[in-house]
PLY file of the C-alpha trace (Angstrom):
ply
format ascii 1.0
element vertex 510
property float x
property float y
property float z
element edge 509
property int vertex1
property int vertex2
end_header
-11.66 49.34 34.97
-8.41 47.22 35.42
-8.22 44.25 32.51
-10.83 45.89 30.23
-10.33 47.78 26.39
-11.47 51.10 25.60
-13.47 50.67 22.96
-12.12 52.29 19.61
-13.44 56.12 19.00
-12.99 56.55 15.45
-13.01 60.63 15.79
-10.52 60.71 18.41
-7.38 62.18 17.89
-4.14 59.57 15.89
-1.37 57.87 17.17
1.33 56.34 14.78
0.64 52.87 16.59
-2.91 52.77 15.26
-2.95 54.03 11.65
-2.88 50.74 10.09
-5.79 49.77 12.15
-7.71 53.05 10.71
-7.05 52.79 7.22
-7.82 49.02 7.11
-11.38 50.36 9.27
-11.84 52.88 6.69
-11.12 50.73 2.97
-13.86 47.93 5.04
-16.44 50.52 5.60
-15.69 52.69 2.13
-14.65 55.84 1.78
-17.96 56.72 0.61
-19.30 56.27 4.13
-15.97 57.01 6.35
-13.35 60.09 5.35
-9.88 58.88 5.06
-8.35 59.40 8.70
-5.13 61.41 9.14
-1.91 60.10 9.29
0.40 61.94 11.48
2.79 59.29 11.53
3.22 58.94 7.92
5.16 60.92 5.14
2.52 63.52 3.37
0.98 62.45 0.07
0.09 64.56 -2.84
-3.40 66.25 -2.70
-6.30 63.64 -3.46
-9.48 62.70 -2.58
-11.20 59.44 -1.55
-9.88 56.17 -2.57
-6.67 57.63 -3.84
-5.87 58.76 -0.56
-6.41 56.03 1.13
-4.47 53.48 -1.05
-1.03 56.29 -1.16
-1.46 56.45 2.53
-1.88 52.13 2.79
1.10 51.73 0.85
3.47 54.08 2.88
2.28 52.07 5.81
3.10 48.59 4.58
6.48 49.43 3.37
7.12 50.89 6.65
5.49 47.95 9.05
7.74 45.63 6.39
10.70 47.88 7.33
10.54 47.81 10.98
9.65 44.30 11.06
11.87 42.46 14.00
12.81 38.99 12.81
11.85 36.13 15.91
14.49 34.12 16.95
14.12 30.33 16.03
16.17 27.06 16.49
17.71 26.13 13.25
16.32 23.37 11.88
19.10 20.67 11.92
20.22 19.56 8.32
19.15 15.41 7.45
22.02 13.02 7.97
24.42 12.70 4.79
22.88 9.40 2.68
26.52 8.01 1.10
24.96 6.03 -1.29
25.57 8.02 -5.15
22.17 10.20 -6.38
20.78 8.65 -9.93
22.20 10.69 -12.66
20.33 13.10 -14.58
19.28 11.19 -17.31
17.51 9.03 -14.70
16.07 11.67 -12.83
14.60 13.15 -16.33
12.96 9.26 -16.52
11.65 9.05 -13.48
9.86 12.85 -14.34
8.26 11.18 -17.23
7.02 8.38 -15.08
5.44 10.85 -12.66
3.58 12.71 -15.01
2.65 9.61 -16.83
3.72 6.31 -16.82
2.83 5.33 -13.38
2.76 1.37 -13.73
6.15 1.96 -14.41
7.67 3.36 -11.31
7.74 0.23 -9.41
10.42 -1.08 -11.53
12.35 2.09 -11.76
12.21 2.04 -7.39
13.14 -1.67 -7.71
16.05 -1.02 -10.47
17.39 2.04 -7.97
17.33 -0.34 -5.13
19.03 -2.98 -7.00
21.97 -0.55 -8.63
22.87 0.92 -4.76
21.50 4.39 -5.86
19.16 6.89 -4.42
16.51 9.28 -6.20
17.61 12.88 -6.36
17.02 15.41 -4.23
14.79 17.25 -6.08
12.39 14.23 -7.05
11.78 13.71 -3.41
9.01 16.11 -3.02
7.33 14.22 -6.08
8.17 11.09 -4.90
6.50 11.61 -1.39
3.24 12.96 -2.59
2.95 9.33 -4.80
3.22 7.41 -1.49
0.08 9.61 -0.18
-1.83 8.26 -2.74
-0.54 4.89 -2.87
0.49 2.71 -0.03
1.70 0.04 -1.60
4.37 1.82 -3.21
5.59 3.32 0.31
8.57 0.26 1.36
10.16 0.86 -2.05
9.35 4.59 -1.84
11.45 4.45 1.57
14.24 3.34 -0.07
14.36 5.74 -2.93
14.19 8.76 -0.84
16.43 7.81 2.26
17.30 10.22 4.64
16.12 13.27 2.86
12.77 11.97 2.52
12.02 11.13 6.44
13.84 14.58 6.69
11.06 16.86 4.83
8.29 13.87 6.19
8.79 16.10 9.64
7.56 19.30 7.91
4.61 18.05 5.54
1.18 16.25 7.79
0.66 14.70 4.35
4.13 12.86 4.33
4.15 11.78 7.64
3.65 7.98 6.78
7.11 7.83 5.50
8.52 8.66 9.05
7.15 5.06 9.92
8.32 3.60 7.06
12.04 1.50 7.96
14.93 1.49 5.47
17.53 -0.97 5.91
19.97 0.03 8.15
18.15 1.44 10.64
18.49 1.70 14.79
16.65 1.78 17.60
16.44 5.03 18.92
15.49 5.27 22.43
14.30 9.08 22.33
11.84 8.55 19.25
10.36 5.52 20.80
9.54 7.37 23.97
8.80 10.97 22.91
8.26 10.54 19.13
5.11 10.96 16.98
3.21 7.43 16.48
4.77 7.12 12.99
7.97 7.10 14.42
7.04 5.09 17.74
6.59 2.13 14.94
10.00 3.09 13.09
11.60 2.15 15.91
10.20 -0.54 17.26
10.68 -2.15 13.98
14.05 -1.46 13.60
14.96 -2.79 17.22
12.59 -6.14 16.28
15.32 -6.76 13.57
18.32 -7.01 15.95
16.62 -8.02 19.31
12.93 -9.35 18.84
12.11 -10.13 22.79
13.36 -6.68 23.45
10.77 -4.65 21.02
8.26 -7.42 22.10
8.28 -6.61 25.78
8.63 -2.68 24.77
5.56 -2.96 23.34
4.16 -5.50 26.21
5.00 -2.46 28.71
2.71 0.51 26.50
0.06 -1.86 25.50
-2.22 -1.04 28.22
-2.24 2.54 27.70
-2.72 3.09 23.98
-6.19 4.25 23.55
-6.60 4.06 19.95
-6.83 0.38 18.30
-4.94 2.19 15.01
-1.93 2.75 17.51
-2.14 -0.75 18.69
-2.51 -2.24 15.22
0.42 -0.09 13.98
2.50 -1.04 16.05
1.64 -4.76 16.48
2.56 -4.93 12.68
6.83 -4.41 14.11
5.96 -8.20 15.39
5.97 -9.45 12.26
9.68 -8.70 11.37
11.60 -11.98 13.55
8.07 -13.61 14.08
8.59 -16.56 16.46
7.25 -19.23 18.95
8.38 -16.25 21.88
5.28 -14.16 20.63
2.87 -16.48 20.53
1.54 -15.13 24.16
1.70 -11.69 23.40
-0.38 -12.52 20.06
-3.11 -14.71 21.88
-3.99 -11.50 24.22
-3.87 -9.09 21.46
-7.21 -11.57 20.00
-9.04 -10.62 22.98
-8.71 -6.56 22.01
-11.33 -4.61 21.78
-10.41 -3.48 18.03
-11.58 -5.82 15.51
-8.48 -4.61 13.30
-5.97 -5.42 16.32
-7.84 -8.75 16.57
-7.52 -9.80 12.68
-3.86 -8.90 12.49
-3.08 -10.88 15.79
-4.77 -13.82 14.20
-2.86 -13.24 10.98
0.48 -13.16 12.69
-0.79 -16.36 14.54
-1.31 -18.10 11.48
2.09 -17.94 10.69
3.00 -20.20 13.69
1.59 -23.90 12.84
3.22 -25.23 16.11
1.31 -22.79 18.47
-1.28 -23.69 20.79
-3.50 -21.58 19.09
-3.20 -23.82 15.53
-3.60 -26.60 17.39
-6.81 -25.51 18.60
-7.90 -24.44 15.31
-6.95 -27.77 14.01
-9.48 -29.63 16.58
-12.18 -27.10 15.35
-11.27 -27.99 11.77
-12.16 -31.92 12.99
-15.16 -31.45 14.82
-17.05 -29.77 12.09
-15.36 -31.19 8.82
-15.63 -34.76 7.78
-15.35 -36.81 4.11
-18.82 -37.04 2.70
-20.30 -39.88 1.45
-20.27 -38.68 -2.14
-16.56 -37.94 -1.76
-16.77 -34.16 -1.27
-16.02 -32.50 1.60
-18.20 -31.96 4.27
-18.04 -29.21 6.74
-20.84 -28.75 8.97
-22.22 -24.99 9.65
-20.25 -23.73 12.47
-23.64 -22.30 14.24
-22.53 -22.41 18.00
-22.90 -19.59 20.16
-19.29 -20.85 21.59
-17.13 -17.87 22.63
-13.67 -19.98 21.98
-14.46 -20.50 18.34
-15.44 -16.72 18.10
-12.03 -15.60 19.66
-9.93 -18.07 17.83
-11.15 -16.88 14.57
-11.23 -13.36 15.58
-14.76 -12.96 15.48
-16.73 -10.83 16.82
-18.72 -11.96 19.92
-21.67 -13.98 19.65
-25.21 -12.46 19.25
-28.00 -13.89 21.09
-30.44 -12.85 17.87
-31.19 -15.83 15.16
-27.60 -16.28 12.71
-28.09 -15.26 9.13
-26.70 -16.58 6.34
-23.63 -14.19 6.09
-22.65 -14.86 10.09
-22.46 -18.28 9.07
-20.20 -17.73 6.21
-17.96 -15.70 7.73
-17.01 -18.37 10.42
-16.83 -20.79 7.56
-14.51 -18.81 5.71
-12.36 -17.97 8.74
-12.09 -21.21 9.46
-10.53 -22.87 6.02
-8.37 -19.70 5.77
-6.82 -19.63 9.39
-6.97 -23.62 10.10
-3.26 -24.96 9.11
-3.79 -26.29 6.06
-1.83 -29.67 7.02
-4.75 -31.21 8.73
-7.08 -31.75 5.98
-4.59 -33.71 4.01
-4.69 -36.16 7.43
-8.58 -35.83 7.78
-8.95 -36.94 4.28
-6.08 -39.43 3.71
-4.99 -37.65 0.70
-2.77 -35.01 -1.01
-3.63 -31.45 -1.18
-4.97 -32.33 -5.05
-7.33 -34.63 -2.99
-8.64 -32.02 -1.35
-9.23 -29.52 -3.49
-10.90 -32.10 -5.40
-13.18 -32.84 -2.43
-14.44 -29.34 -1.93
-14.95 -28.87 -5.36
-17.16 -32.02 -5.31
-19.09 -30.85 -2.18
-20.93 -28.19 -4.53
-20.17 -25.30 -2.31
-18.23 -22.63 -4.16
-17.64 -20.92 -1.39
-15.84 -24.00 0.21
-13.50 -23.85 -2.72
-12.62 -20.33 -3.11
-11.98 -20.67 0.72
-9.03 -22.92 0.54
-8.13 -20.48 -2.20
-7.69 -17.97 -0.13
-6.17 -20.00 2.64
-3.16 -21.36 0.62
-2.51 -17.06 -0.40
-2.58 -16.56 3.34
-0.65 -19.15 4.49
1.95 -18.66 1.81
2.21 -23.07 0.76
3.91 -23.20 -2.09
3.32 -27.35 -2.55
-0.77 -26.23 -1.98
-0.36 -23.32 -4.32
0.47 -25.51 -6.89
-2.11 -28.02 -6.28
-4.22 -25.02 -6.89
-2.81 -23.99 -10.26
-3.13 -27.38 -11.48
-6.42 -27.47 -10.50
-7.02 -23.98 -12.72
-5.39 -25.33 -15.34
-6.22 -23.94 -18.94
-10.12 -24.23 -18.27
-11.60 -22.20 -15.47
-10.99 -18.14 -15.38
-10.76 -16.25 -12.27
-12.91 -13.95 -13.36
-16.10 -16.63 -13.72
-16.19 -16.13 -9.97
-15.01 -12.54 -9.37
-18.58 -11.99 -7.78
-17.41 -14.51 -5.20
-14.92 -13.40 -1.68
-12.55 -16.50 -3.30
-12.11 -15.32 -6.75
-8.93 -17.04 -7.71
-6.24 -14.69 -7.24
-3.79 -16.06 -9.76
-0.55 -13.40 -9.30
-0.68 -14.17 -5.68
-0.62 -18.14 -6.23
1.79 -17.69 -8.82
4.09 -15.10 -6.84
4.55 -18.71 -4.63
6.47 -20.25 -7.11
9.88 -19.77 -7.71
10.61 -17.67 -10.85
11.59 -20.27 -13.31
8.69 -22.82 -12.15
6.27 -19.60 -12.56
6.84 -18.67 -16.04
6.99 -22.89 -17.14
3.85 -22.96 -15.88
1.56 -20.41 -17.46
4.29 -21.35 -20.48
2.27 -25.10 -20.74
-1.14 -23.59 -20.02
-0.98 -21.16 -22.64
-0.65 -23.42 -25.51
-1.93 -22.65 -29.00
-5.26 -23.60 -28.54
-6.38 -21.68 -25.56
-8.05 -18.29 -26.27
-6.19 -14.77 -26.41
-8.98 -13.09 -23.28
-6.96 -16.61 -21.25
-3.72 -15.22 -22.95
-3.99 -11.92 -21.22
-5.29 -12.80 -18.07
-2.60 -15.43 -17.06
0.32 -13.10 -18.34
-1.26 -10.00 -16.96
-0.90 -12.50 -13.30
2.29 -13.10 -14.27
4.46 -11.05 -12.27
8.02 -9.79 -14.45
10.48 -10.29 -15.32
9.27 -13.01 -17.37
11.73 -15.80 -18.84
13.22 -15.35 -22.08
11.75 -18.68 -22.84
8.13 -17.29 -22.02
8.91 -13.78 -23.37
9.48 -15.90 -27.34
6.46 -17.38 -26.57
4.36 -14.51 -25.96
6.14 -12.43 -29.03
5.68 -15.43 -31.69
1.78 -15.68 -29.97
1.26 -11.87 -31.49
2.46 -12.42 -34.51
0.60 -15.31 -35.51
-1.86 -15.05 -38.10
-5.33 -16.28 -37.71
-5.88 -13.92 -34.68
-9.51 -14.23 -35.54
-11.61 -11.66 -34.15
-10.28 -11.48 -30.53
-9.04 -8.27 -30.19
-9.83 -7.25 -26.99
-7.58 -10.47 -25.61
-4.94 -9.47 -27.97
-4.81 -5.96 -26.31
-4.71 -7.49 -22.85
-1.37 -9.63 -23.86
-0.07 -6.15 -25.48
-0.29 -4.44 -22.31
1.28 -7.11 -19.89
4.12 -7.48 -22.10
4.33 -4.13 -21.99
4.67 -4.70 -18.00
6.10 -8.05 -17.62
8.27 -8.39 -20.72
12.34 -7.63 -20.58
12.52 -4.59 -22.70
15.40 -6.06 -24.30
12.81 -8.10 -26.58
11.84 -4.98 -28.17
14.18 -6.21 -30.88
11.91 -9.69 -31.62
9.15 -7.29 -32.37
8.03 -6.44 -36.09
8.26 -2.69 -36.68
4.99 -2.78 -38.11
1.69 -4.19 -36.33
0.96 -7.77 -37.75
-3.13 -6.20 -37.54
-4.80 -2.99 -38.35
-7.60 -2.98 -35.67
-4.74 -3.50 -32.55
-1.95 -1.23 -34.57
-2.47 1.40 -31.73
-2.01 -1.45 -28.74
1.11 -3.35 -30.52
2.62 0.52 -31.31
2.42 1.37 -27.47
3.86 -2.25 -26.84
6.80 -1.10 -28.65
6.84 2.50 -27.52
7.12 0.78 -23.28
9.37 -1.16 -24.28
12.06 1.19 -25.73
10.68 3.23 -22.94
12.06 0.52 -20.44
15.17 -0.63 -22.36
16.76 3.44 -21.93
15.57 3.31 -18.60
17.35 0.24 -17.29
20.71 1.79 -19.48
20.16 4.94 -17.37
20.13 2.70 -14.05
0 1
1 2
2 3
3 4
4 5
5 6
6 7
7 8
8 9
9 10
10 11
11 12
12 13
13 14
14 15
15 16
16 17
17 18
18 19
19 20
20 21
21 22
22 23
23 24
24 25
25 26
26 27
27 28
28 29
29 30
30 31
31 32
32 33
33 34
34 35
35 36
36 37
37 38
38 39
39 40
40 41
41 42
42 43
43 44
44 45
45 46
46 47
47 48
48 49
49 50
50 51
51 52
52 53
53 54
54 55
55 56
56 57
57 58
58 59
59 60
60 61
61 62
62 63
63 64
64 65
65 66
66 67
67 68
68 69
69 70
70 71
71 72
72 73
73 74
74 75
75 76
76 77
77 78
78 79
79 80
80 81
81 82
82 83
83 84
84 85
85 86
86 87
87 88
88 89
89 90
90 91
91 92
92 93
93 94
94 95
95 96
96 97
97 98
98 99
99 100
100 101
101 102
102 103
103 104
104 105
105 106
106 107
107 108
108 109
109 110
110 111
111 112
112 113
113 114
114 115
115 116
116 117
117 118
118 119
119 120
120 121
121 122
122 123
123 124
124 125
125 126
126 127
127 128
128 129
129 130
130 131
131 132
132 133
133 134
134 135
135 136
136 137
137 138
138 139
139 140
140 141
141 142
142 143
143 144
144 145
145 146
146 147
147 148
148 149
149 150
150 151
151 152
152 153
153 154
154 155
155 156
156 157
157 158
158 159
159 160
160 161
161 162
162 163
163 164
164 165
165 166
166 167
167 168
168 169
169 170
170 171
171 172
172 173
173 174
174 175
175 176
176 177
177 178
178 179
179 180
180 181
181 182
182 183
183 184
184 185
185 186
186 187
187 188
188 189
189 190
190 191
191 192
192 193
193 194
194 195
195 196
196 197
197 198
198 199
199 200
200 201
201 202
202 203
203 204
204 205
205 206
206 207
207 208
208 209
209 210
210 211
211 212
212 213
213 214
214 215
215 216
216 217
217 218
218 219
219 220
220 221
221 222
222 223
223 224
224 225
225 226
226 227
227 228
228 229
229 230
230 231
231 232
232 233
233 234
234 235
235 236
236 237
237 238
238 239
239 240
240 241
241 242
242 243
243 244
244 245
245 246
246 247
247 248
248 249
249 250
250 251
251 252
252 253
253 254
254 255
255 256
256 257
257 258
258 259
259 260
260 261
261 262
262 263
263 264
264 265
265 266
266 267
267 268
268 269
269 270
270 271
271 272
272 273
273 274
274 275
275 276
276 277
277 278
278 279
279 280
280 281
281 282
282 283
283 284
284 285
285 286
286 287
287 288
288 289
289 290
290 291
291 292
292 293
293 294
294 295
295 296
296 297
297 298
298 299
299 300
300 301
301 302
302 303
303 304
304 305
305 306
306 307
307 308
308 309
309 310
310 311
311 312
312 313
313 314
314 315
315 316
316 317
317 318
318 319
319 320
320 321
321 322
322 323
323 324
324 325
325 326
326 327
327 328
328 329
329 330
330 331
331 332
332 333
333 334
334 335
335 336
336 337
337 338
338 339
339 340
340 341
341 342
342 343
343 344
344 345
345 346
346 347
347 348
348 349
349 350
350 351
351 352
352 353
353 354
354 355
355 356
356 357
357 358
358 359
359 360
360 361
361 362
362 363
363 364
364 365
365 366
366 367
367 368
368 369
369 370
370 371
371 372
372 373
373 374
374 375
375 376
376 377
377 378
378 379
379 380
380 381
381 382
382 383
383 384
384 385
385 386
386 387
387 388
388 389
389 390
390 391
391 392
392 393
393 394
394 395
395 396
396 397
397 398
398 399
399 400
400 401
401 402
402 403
403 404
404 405
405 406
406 407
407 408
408 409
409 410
410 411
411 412
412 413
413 414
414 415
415 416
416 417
417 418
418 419
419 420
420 421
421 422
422 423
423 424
424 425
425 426
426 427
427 428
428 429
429 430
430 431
431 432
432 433
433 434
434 435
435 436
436 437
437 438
438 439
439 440
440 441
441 442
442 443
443 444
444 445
445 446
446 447
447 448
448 449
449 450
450 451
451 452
452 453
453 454
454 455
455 456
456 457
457 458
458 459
459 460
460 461
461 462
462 463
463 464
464 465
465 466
466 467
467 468
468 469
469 470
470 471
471 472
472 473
473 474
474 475
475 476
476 477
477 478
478 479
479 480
480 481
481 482
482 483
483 484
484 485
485 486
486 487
487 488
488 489
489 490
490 491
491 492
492 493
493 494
494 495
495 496
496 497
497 498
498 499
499 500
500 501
501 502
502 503
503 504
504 505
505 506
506 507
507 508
508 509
């Protein structure tokens, strides 16, 4: 019958086409239960029996299916564009191999001292370099920049590196082709490199495919471009993207919205910040539970919709928390008639924890430097982040600090760390303490580990060993005693020393 297959008969007579297929038949079944077929087609083999025969007679066919075998044509793959800035030398690249299989905390700074000196990781550590940005995507902006060209390059041939091909590096243009027939990863590329150079162009791009990207990951993606030129223009575009179906689409639209304090939308937020908040007669802060059913309050905050079923406790928080984060944080010095201090000092004195560690969280978001160090002060030498890490607002000291400018950072955990507060507080602050630290702060920290009369802290006296070791300019490796001031932390002060020298050859190499 036309369009069917004869099934196989395994007595009839050879053919060179189907040997193969007959010897692979016969090694499945064994050639206990099947004799070893004739090959016709093949060169004779020496008299044998069994298994033997079978195997000489496998081999001659291999070699000669390799021999025949017809190469397919294919498109050449085209080569990566030429990156002209110069390749870090081999003594760097040897480094950054250590740091790989090793030092990880380290390889931020070595990305950041490549960036700095112009250069570009080699060739060969790209591979390397890639996988490290699977596992961690915080690394990936800096991890862009390393790799350059060749690294987007070999993105396109490895599904596990294909979040670099979304990744910008400066110097990038918008490329019309990979923004209408590219992979998603490289729909966002572009789009963010056209947001740097015309922002109302890549806004309405993104206006005219909004409707018809299915998958809230797509539309988050690529909302993030709107962030590069951010501006009063996108205010529209980000008050429909709160009404989106995707709860991850709405929180980044109300993100990107809290970065405009003149929009309508922060003006509304400000009015629900006065309905429900009010000075109490104690002199804390009052803010009433937001327990409406109200759908604007929900969709200004980003919520999502309201239930008809009885609130719990966490519903209520939630709204709370939104609130103090998103609300700009200008109108509760005017509701109060006082200073950010003031205020901070009224929600501690309402008693609600959760108050506090909410306008925490809202000065981080909203990036204030004036509130963030209303905050600090407010820390001071006495209270510990970690007393409330069981809390959403546990004080998040390296983002507060990473407000202030560098100078004004290290001054200030220089005068909270003074002699009489505890090693633990020692470690914490300068572990929050984001590098390169002052020299003036560095002195400190080396005279506080050689001090005698550690007492029995050594735990805290680790924890300052090991963010010096971060934080620290290697070049005070030569302030520190070749010989640990204390037997009990010889092994932490010895690794100090060992990072450090580790660092100082590394920024010689760069």
């Amino acid at each position: 019958m036309t369009g069917t297959t004869e099934p196989l008969d395994p007595l009839a007579p050879l053919t060179a086409v189907d040997s193969w297929d007959r010897l692979v038949s016969a090694a499945l079944v064994g050639t206990s239960r099947r004799a070893v077929p004739d090959t016709p087609d093949l060169p004779s083999t020496p008299a044998a029996e069994g298994a033997e025969t079978l195997l000489d007679r496998a081999a001659l066919a291999a070699v000669r299916r390799a021999a025949g075998y017809t190469p397919a044509e294919a498109t050449p793959v085209a080569p990566d564009a030429p990156d002209e800035r110069p390749e870090v030398g081999q003594a760097a690249t040897r480094r950054l191999e250590g740091i790989l299989a090793g030092r990880l905390p380290l390889l931020p700074e070595w990305l950041e001292l490549a960036a700095a000196r112009g250069r570009r990781a080699a060739h060969s550590s790209v591979p390397a370099l890639l996988d490290q940005g699977a596992r961690d995507s915080r690394l990936r902006p800096a991890l862009a920049a390393a790799v350059g060209g060749r690294g987007h390059w070999l993105a396109r041939f490895n599904p596990g590196w294909e979040y670099m091909l979304g990744e910008s590096v400066p110097g990038d243009r918008f490329d019309r082709h990979e923004w209408e027939q590219g992979s998603p990863a490289r729909r966002r590329r572009a789009l963010a490199a056209l947001r740097t150079t015309d922002p109302d162009a890549a806004r309405e791009l993104l206006r005219g495919v909004w409707p018809d990207l299915a998958r809230a990951e797509l539309r988050r993606r690529l909302l993030e471009a709107l962030a590069t030129g951010l501006g009063p223009a996108d205010e529209e575009f980000l008050e429909h993207a709160l009404d989106d179906r995707g709860a991850n689409v709405r929180g980044l639209a109300l993100s990107l919205l809290t970065r405009l304090p003149d929009s309508a939308h922060a003006h509304r937020l400000r009015g629900h910040v006065r309905e429900y908040a009010s000075a109490g007669d104690n002199g804390g802060l009052r803010v009433e539970t937001v327990h409406t059913r109200r759908d604007d309050i929900h969709r200004d905050l980003a919520l999502a919709a309201p239930q008809q079923q009885p609130e719990g406790k966490n519903e209520r928080s939630e709204r709370l928390w939104a609130l103090v984060t998103h609300a700009p944080l200008d109108v509760w010095p005017d509701l109060l008639g006082t200073g950010p201090s003031g205020v901070l000092d009224a929600a501690t004195d309402s008693g609600d924890a959760e108050l506090r560690d909410a306008f925490v969280n809202a000065v981080v978001v909203q990036e204030d430097t004036a509130w963030a160090r209303a905050v600090l002060e407010a820390i001071g030498p006495r209270v510990s982040h970690r007393s409330h890490a069981h809390t959403r607002g546990a004080f998040q000291l390296e983002k507060l600090l990473d407000l202030l400018p560098v100078e004004e950072r290290c001054a200030h955990v220089q005068g909270v760390l003074n002699p009489g507060v505890g090693l633990e507080r020692w470690g914490e602050m300068l572990r929050a303490t984001r590098g390169p630290w002052t020299a003036a702060l560095s002195e400190q920290v080396v005279r506080r580990l050689h001090r005698p009369g550690r007492g029995r802290d050594s735990f805290g006296y680790r924890e300052v060993c090991e963010a010096a070791a971060e934080h620290m300019p290697p070049e005070h490796l030569a302030g520190l005693s070749t010989e640990p001031p204390f037997d009990d932390t010889a092994d932490a002060y010895l690794r100090l020393r060992d990072t450090l020298r580790f660092r100082l050859d590394m920024h010689k190499e760069l």
